[in-house]
LUMFILO-863885 format. One line per field, with one value per residue (C-alpha): chain; residue number from 1; z negated, y, x; residue in one letter. Coordinates in nm, 3 decimals. Layout:
BEGIN
chaine: [A|...]
num: [NUM|...]
w: [Z|...]
v: [Y|...]
u: [X|...]
residu: [a|...]
//
This chain:
BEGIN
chaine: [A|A|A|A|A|A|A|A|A|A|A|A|A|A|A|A|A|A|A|A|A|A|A|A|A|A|A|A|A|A|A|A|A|A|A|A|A|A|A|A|A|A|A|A|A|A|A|A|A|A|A|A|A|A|A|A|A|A|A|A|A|A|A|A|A|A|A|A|A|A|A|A|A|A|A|A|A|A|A|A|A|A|A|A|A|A|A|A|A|A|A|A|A|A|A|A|A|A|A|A|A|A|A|A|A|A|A|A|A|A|A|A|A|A|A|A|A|A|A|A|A|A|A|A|A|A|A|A|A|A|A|A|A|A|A|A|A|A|A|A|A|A|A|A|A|A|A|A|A|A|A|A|A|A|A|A|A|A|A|A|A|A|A|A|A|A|A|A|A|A|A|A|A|A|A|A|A|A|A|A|A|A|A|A|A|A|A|A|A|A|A|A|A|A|A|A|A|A|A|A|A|A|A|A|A|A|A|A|A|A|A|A|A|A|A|A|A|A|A|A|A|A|A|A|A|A|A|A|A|A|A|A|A|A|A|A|A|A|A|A|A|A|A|A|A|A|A|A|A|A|A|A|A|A|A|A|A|A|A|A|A|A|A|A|A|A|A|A|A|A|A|A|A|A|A|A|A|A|A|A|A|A|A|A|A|A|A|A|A|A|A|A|A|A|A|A|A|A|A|A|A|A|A|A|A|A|A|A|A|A|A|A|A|A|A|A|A|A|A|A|A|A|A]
num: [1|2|3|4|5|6|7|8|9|10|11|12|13|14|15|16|17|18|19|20|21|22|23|24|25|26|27|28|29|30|31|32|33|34|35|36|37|38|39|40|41|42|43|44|45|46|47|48|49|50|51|52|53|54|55|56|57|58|59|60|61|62|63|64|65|66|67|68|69|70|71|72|73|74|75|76|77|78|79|80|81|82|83|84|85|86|87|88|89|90|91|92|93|94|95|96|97|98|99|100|101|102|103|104|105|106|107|108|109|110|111|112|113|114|115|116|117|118|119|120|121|122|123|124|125|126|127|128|129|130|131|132|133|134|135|136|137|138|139|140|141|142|143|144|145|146|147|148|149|150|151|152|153|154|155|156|157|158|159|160|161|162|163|164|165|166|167|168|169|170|171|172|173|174|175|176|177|178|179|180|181|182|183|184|185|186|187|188|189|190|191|192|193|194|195|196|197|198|199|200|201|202|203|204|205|206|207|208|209|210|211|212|213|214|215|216|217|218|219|220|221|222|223|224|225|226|227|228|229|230|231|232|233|234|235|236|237|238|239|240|241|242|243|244|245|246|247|248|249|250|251|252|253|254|255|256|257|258|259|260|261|262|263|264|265|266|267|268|269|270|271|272|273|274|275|276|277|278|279|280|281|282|283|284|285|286|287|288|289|290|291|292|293|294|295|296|297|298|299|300|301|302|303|304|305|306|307|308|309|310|311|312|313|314|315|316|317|318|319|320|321|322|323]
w: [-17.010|-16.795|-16.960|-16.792|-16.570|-16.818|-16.720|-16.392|-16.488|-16.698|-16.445|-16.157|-16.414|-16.440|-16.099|-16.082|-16.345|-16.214|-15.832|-15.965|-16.154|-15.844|-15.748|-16.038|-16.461|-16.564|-16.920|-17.029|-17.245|-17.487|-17.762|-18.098|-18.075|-17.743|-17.737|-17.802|-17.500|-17.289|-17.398|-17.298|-16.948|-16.882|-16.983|-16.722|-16.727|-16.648|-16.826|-17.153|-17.383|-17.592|-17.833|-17.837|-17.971|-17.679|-17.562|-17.246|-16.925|-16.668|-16.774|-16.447|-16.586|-16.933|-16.926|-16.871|-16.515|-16.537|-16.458|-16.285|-16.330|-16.039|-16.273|-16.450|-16.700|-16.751|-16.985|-16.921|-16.936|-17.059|-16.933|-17.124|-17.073|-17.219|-17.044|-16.684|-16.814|-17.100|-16.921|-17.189|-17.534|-17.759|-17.527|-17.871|-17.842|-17.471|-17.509|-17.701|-17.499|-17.378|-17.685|-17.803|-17.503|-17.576|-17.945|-17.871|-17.617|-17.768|-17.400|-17.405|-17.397|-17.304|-17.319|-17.044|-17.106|-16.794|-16.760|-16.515|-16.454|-16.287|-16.047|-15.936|-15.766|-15.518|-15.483|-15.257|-15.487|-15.287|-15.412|-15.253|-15.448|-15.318|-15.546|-15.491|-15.602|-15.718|-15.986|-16.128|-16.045|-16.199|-16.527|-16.685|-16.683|-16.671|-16.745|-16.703|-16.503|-16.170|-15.883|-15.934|-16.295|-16.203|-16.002|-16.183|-16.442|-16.181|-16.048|-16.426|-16.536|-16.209|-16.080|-15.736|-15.594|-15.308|-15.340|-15.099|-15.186|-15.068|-15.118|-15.243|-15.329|-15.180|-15.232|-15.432|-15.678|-15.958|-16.240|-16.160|-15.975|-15.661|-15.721|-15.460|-15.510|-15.293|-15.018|-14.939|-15.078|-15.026|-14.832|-14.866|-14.785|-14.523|-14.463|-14.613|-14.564|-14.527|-14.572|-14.303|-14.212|-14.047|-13.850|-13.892|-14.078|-14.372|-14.619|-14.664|-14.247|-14.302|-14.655|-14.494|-14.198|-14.372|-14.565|-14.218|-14.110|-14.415|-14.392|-13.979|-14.094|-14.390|-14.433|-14.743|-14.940|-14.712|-14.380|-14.259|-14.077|-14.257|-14.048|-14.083|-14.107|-14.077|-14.222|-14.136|-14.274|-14.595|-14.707|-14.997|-15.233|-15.230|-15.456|-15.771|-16.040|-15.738|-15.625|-15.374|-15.473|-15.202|-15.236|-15.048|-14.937|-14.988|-15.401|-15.357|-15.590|-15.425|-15.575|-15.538|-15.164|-15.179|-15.139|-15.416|-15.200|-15.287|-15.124|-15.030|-14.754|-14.573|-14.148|-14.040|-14.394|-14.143|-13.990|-14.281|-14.436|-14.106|-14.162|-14.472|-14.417|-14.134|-14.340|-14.674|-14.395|-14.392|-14.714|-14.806|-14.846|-15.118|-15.234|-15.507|-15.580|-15.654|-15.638|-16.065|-16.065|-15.810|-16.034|-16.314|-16.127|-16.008|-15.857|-15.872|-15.832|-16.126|-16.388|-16.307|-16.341|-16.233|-16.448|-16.345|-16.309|-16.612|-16.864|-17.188|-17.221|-17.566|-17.718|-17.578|-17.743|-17.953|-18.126|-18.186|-18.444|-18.517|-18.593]
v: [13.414|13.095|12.893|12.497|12.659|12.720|12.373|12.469|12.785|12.715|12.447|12.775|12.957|12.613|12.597|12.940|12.937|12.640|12.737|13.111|12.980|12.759|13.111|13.284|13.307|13.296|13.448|13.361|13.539|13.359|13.462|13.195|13.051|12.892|12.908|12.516|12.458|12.698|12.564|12.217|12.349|12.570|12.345|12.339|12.489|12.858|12.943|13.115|13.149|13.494|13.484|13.783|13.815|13.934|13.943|13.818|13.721|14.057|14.175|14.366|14.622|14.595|14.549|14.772|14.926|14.823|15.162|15.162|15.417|15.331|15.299|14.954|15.109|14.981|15.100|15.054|15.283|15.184|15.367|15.406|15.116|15.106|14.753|14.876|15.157|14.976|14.759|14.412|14.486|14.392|14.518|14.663|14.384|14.432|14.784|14.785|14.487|14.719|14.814|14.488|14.381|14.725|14.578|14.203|14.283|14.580|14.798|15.189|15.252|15.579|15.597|15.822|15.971|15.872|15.606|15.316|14.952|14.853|14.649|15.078|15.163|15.016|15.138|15.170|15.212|15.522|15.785|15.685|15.564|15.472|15.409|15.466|15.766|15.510|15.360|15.698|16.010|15.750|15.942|15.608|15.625|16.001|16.242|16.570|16.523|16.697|16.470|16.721|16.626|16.254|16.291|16.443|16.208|15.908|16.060|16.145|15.790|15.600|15.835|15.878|16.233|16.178|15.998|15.885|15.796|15.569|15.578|15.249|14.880|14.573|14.615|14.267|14.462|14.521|14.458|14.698|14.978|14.898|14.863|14.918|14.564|14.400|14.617|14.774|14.660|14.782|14.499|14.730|15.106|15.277|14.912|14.841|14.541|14.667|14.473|14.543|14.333|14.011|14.154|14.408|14.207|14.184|14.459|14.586|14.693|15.041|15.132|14.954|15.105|15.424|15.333|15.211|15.584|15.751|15.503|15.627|15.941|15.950|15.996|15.879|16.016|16.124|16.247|15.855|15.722|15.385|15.062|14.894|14.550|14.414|14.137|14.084|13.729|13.777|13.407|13.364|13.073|12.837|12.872|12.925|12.963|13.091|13.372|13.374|13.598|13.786|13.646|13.862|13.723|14.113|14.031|13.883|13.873|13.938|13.705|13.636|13.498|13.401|13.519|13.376|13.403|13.262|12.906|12.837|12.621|12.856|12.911|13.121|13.079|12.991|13.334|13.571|13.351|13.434|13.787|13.823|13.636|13.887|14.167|14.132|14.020|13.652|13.529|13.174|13.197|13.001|12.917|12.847|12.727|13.100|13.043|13.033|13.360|13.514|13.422|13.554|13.901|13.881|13.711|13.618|13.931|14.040|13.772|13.873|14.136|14.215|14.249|14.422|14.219|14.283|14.356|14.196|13.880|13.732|13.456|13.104|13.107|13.364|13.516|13.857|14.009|14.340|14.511]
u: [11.465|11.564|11.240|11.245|11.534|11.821|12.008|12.012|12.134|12.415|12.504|12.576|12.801|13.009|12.993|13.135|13.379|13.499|13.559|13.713|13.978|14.067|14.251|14.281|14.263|13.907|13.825|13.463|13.278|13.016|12.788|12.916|12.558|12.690|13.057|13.053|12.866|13.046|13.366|13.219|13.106|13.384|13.653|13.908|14.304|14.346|14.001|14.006|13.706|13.628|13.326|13.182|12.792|12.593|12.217|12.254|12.509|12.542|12.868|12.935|12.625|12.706|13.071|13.386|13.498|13.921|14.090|14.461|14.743|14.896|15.254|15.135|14.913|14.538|14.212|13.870|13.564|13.232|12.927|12.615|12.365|12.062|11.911|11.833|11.586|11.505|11.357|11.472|11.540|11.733|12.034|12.225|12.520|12.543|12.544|12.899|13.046|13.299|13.418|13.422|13.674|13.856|13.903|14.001|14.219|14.457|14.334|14.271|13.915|13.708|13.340|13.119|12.834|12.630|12.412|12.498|12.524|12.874|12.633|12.498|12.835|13.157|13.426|13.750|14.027|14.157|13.888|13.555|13.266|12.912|12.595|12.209|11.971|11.702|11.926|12.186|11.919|11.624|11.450|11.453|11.852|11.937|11.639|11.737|12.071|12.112|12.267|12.623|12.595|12.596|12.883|13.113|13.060|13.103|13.435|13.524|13.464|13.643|13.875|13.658|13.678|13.369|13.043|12.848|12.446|12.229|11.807|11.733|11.840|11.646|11.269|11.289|11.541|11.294|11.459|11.749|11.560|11.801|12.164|12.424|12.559|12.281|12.272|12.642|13.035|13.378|13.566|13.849|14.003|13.753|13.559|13.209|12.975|12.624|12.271|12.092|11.734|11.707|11.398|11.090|10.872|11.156|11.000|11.347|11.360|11.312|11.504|11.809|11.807|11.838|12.114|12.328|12.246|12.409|12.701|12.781|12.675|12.932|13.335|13.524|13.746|13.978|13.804|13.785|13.480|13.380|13.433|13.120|12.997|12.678|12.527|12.166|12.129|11.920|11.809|11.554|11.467|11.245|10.937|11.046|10.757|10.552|10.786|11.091|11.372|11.591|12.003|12.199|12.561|12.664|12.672|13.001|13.274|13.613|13.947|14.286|14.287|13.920|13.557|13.282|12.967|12.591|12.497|12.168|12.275|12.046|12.009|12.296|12.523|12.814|12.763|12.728|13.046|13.264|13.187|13.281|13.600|13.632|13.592|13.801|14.093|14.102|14.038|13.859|13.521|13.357|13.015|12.854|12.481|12.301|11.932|11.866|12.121|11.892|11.564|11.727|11.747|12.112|12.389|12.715|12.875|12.662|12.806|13.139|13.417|13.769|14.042|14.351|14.633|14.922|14.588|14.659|14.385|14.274|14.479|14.322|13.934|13.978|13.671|13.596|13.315|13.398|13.036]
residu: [x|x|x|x|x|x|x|x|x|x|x|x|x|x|x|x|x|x|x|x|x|x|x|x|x|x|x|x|x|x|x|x|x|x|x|x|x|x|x|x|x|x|x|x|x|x|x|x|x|x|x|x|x|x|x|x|x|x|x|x|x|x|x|x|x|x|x|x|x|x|x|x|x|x|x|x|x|x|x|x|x|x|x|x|x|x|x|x|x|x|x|x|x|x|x|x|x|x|x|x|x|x|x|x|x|x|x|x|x|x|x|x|x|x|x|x|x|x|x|x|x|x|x|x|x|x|x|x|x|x|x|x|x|x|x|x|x|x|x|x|x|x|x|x|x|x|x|x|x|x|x|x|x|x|x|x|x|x|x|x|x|x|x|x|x|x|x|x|x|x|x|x|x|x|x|x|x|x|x|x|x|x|x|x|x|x|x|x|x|x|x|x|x|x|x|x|x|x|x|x|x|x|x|x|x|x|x|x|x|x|x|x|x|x|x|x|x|x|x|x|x|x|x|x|x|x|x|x|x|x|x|x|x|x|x|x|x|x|x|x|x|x|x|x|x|x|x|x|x|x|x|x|x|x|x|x|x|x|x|x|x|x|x|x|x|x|x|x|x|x|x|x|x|x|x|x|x|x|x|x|x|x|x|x|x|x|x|x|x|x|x|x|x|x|x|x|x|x|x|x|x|x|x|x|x|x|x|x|x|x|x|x|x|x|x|x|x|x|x|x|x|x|x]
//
């Protein structure tokens, strides 16, 4: 999918992999066909490798949502995906990615029947869960489901008890019908960082507005207002096979005493980098080069995924083929 662009794009996950495990253990998952390369790439202390055959790199769609027991007890849930719609094919390896995990890493698994990407929903960790209508009540993901349906089985599979909904994603969010991860994140308990427009003429003006009205509008869980912050810087690439693609500093990915934010080196990055250090309480922000994750339809809060703390990893580049 990455055509003349894949150097550049294995060159951000490096990139990534490399500042992450700055903070924190980094497990990375590669299909065999490339596990010599990533291993090469990725080859730094604190980073593990698991082979795993997959079709392609957005394991916070297609991989598990980490569940806590609150007593020291993890398992994971894996949601139905079926490519977005079915929108790529073949998705049948990243479709059982979960299970895969599940297998290679001795953790309790439980499947849902819903259909959702990981990249469709935040969450608070005390009971409050937001996603959008375009991507969970979409009859290319759930035909036939009624919105109670779809949250029951959200709250079933994550433990929420309220959901809020948004309308819509970014316009530019084709590929994924407009998940919640560019446009709104939990910084923590009752606090959310919300896209909103740099000005009128940005197509998304209107949609985002909208969502910012829910959000006031809205209480979580438990009876709280949300605490919002804004972020109206939106950058874009530069020309990139004759389109620009949107890279919101909202598709963050959250670490041990740090922030992984996009860098585009773009007017008012300083800004939208104090807020979000603002927001998740003081933590380092760091960035990484995101403009080939962005033409590749995501970012890099979509090539990523948190595992609990005191889950049991795979021995160092372990391999895992169980069909």
């Amino acid at each position: 999918m990455w055509g003349d662009h894949r150097a550049e794009a294995v060159d951000e996950y490096a990139a990534l992999v490399h500042e992450i495990v700055r903070f924190e253990p980094v497990t990375v998952i590669a299909d065999p066909a490339n596990a010599d390369e990533a291993r090469a790439r990725c080859d730094r202390p604190g980073v593990e490798l698991l082979e795993i055959p997959i079709d392609d790199s957005w394991i916070r769609d297609n991989g598990p949502i980490y569940l806590v027991d609150g007593a020291g007890g993890t398992a994971l849930v894996q949601f139905r995906f079926n490519s977005w719609g079915e929108k790529y094919e073949p998705y049948d390896l990243d479709a059982e990615l979960p299970w895969r995990i599940a297998r290679a890493t001795g953790t309790r698994h439980y499947r849902s029947a819903l259909t959702i990407e990981g990249g469709g929903f935040t969450v608070d960790g005390e009971g409050t869960l937001i996603t959008t209508e375009s991507v969970v009540l979409n009859r290319n993901r759930n035909p036939g489901w009624t919105r109670e349906q779809c949250e029951h089985a959200l709250c079933e599979g994550t433990g929420a008890e309220k959901v809020l909904w948004l309308e819509h994603g970014l316009v530019e969010d084709r590929d994924t019908d407009g998940h919640s991860d560019n446009v709104v994140q939990f910084a923590g308990p009752g606090r959310v960082i919300v896209q909103v427009a740099p000005d009128r003429a940005n197509p998304n003006w209107g949609r985002l507005r909208e969502n910012l009205t829910r959000l006031r509008r809205a209480t979580d869980a438990h009876g709280r207002r949300l605490e919002i912050v804004e972020i109206a810087q939106l950058p874009y690439t530069a020309q990139l096979d004759g389109e620009r693609f949107a890279v919101p500093y909202v598709n963050c990915y959250p670490i041990n005493g740090a922030v992984v934010a996009p860098r585009l080196d773009a007017p008012g990055e300083h800004d939208a980098y104090a807020l979000l250090s603002a927001a998740f309480e003081g933590r380092e922000v760091v960035g990484v080069p995101s403009a080939m994750l962005a033409y590749g339809g995501g970012g890099v809060g979509c090539v990523t995924q948190h595992v609990p703390a005191g889950t049991p990893l795979p021995p160092l580049d372990s391999h895992s083929t169980d069909e």
